[in-house]
C-alpha positions in Angstrom: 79.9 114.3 74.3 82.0 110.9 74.6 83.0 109.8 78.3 85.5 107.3 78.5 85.6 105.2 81.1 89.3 104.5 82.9 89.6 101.5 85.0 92.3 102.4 87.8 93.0 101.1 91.2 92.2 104.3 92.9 92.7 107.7 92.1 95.1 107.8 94.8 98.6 110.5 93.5 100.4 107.6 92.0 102.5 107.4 88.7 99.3 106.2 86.3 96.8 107.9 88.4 99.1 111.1 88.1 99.4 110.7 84.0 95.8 110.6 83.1 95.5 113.6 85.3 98.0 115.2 83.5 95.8 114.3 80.1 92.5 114.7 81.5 93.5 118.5 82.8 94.6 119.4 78.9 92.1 117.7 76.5 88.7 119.6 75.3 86.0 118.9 78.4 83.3 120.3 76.0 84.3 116.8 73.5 85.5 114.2 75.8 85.1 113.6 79.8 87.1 111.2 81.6 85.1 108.7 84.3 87.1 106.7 86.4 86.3 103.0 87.4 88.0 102.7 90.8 88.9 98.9 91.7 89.8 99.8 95.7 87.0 100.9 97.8 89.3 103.7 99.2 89.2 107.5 98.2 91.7 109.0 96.1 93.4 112.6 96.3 92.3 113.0 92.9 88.7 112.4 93.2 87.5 115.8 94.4 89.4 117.5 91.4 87.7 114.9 89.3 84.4 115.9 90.0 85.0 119.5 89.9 86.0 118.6 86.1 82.8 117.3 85.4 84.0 113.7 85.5 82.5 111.1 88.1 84.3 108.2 90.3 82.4 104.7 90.0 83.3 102.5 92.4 83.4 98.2 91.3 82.9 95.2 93.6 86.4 95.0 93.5 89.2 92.7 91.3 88.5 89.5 93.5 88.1 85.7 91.5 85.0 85.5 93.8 83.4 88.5 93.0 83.9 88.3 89.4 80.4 87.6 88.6 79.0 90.4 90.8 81.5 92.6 88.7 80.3 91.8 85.4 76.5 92.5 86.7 77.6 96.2 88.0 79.5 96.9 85.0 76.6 95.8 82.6 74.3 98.1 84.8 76.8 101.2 84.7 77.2 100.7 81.1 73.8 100.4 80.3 72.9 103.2 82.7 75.6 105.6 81.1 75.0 105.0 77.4 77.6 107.5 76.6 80.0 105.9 77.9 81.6 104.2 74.6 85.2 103.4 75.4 86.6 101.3 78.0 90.5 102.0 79.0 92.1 99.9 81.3 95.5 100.6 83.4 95.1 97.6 85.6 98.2 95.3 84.0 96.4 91.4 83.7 93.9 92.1 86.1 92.0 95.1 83.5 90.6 92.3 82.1 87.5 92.3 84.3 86.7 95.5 83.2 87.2 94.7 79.4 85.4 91.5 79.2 82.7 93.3 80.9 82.6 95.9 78.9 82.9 93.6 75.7 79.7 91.7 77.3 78.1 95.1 77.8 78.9 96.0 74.0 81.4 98.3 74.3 83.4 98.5 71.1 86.5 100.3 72.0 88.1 98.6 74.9 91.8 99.5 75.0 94.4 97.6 77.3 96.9 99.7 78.6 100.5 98.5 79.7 102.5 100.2 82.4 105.0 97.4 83.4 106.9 94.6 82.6 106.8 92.4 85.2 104.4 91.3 87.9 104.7 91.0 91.2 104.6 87.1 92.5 102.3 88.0 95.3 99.2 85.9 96.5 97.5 86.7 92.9 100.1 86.0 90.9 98.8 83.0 89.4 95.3 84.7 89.0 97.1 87.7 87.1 99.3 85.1 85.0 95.5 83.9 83.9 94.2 87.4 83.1 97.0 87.8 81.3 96.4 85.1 78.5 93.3 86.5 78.8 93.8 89.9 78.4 94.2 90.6 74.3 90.8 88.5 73.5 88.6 91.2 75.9 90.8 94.1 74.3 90.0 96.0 70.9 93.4 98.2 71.3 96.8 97.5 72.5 98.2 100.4 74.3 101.3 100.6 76.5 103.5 103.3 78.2 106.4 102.2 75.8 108.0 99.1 74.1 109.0 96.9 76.5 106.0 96.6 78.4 103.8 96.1 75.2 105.8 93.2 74.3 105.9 91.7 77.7 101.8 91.6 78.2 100.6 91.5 74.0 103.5 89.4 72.9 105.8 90.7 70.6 103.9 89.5 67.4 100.9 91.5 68.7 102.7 94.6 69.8 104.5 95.1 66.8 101.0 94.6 64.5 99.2 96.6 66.6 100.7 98.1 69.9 100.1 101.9 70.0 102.4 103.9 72.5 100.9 106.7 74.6 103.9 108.3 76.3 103.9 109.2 79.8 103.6 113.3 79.1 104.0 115.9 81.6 103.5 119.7 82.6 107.0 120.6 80.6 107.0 124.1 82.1 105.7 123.0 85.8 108.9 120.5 86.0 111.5 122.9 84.1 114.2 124.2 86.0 114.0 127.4 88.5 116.7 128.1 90.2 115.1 130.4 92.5 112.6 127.6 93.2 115.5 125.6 94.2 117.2 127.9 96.5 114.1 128.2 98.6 113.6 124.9 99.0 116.7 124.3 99.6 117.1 126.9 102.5 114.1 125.9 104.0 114.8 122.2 104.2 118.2 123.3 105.7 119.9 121.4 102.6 121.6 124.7 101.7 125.4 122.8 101.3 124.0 119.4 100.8 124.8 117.0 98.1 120.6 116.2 97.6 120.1 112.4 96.3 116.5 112.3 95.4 113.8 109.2 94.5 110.2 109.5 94.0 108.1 106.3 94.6 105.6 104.5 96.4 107.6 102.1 98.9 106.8 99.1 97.6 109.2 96.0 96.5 108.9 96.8 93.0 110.6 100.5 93.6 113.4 98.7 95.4 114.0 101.2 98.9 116.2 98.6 100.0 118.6 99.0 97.6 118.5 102.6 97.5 119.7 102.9 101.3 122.8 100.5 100.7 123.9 102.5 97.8 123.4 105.8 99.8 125.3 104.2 102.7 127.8 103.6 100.6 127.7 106.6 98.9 127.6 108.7 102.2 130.9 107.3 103.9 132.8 109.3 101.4 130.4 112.4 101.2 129.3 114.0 104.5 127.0 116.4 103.4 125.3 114.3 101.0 121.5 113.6 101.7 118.7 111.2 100.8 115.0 112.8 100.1 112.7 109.6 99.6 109.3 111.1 98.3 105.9 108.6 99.0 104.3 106.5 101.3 103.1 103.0 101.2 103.7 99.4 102.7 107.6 99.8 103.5 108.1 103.2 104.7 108.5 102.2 108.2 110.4 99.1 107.4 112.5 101.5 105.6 113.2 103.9 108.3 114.1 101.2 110.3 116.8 99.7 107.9 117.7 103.7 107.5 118.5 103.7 111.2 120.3 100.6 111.1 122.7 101.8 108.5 123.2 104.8 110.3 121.8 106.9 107.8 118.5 108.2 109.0 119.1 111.0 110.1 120.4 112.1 106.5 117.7 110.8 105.0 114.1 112.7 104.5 110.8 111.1 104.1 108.4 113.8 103.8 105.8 111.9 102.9 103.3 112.3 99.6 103.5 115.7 97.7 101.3 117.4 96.2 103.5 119.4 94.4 106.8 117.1 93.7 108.1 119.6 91.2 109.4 121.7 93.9 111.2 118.6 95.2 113.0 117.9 92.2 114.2 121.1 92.0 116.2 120.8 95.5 117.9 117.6 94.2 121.1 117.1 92.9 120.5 114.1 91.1 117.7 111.5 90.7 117.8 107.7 91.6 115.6 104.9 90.6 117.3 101.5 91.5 113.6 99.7 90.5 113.3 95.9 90.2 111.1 96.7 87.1 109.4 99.3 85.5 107.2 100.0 82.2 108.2 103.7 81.7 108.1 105.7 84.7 106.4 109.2 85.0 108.6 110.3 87.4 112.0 109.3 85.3 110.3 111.9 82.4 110.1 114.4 85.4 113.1 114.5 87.1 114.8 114.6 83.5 112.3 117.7 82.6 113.9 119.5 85.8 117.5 118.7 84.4 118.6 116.1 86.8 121.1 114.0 86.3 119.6 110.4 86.6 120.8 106.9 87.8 118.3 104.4 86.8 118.5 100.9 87.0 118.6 98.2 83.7 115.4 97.0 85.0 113.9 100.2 83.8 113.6 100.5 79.8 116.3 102.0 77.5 113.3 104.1 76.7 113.3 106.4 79.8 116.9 107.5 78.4 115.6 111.0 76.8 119.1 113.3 77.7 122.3 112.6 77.8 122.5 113.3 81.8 121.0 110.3 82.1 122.1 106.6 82.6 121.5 102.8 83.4 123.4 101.0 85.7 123.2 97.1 86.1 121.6 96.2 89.5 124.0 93.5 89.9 126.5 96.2 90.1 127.4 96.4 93.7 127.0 99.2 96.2 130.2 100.8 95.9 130.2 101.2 91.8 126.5 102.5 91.7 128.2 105.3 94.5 130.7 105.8 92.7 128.9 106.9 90.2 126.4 109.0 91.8 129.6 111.1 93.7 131.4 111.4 89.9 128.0 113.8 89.1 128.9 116.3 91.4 132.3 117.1 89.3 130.1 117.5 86.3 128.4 120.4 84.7 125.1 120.0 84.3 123.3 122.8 82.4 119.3 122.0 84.0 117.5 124.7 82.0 118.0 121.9 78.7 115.9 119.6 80.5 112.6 121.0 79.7 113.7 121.5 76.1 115.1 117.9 75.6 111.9 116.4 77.2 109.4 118.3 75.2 111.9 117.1 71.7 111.3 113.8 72.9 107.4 113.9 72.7 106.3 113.9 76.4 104.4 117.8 76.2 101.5 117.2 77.9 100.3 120.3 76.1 100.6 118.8 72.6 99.9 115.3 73.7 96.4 115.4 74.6 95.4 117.1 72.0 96.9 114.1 70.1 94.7 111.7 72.2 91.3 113.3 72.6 92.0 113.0 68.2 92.5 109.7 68.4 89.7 109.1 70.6 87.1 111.3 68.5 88.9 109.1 65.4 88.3 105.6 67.3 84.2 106.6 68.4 83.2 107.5 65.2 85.0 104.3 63.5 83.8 102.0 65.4 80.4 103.4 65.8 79.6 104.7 62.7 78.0 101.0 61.9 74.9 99.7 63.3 76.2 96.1 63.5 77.0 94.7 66.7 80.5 93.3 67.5 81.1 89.5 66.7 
């Protein structure tokens, strides 16, 4: 059986944690098991589920300059302890490079970079991650992103167009279609029976862009009293957020009910979907919320890539307040038919079902290339 090894932050429910769930529930266990490489010495919701799959949860020294050599020691002991391990993915943007120059040290010969953004946060490790990045394509074998945009922005455009690969963000299409009866109980038990339901899903963090959000539903709210805001996540800013809710007079309109564990029920309460994001590589939760029919707003910091129906749209986030509300009240006076979304999502390639059958292939196709000679990598 080949393992491969996925090198995460934690499997906490978050949008990349949440997709290689989504392929590691559908491919053939009896061919392929996924291990994950947690970064974050902090249990993830996913980790019991994990296990019960038959995969396991290794936990590193962590993605610190100062640890580094300690990290390449523990990944050369996992790697020589677990011999069938033979392919090293990583979803950590820049900083995956740990895990693939380890691995490449440890002679792994499939080690595939993965992209899921386009930017990266200028935090405290920005120039560390701005180093990793240069980095990055020497360690990797395989240049793998979410979609375009992010490819180009992390392999370079020359590189990405050689030899990016694209492994789109796919999705349980029936578990996200639309059900109307779904949506009537949810919304009679959240008491949103008449509401005009403005929905996000995100961890608050800058890159999802909260703040934003709440100015365009103030502005949106002064000419639609029954409209209401359902902001799905937790993270760093949620209580900065509530606070700038109540400032703006909005909170109580606005619901924060915290992490689900079954969004899908969520989206099918909502009237429409927002996602005013600074940047973005290709989010899951865009494919979702499209898959349940919504009509979507998204920002042009998010890829023309997301654009799968034609209920969807970009708005410029230099656009101010009142035009993005605008915008979001003209969807109420149009027909939406939600039991397409499904339909147009699946069309577009993003079938979990089909999918990862498609990957464990290309998997199976990779192993047996690159291990089918005894010669050691240069």
């Amino acid at each position: 059986m080949l393992r491969v090894l996925h090198s995460v932050s934690n499997m906490g429910r978050a949008g990349i944690e949440t997709m290689l769930m989504n392929y590691y529930r559908e491919i053939d266990r009896s061919r392929i098991q996924f291990d994950f490489l947690a970064n974050k010495p902090v249990p993830g919701e996913y980790d019991e589920e994990i296990r019960r799959l038959g995969g396991r949860v290794f936990v590193s020294p962590g993605l610190n300059p100062l640890h580094f050599p300690r990290y390449r020691r523990y990944m050369a002991e996992l790697l020589r302890d677990n011999p069938d391990i033979r392919i090293v993915h990583a979803h950590n943007e820049a900083m995956g490079y740990y895990a693939l120059q380890s691995a490449r040290d440890a002679g792994i010969r499939i080690r595939i970079a993965h992209a899921h953004n386009t930017r990266i946060i200028r935090d405290y490790k920005y120039p560390l991650k701005m180093v990793c990045k240069q980095l990055l394509p020497g360690a990797a074998t395989d240049y793998w992103s979410c979609g375009r945009d992010a490819g180009i922005y992390y392999y370079g455009e020359k590189r990405w167009n050689t030899s990016g690969f694209i492994l789109h963000n796919a999705i349980d299409v029936e578990r996200f279609g639309f059900r109307p009866e779904v949506r009537e109980r949810k919304r009679r038990q959240q008491g949103l029976d008449k509401c005009f339901v403005i929905g996000h899903v995100g961890r608050f963090n800058v890159q999802k862009n909260h703040s934003r959000l709440l100015d365009i539903f103030a502005a949106a709210a002064r000419d639609i009293p029954e409209a209401r805001l359902v902001l799905i996540g937790t993270g760093e800013l949620e209580q900065a957020m509530k606070e700038k809710a109540r400032g703006l007079g909005i909170l109580d309109r606005t619901i924060m009910p915290g992490q689900m564990a079954d969004v899908s029920e969520w989206y099918q309460a909502m009237d429409c979907f927002v996602l005013p994001s600074l940047f973005e590589g290709l989010p899951v939760v865009g494919i979702e919320a499209q898959a349940a029919g919504l009509p979507c707003v998204f920002s042009d910091r998010v890829t023309d890539e997301i654009l799968l129906s034609p209920e969807a749209r970009r708005i410029s986030l230099d656009t101010d307040d009142a035009e993005w509300a605008r915008q979001i009240a003209a969807i109420r006076q149009t027909e939406t038919n939600r039991l397409q979304g499904k339909e147009t999502v699946r069309q577009a390639g993003y079938d979990i079902h089909t999918e990862a059958r498609k990957l464990q292939e290309i998997y199976l196709e990779m192993e047996a290339r690159a291990y089918s000679t005894a010669q050691p990598e240069a």
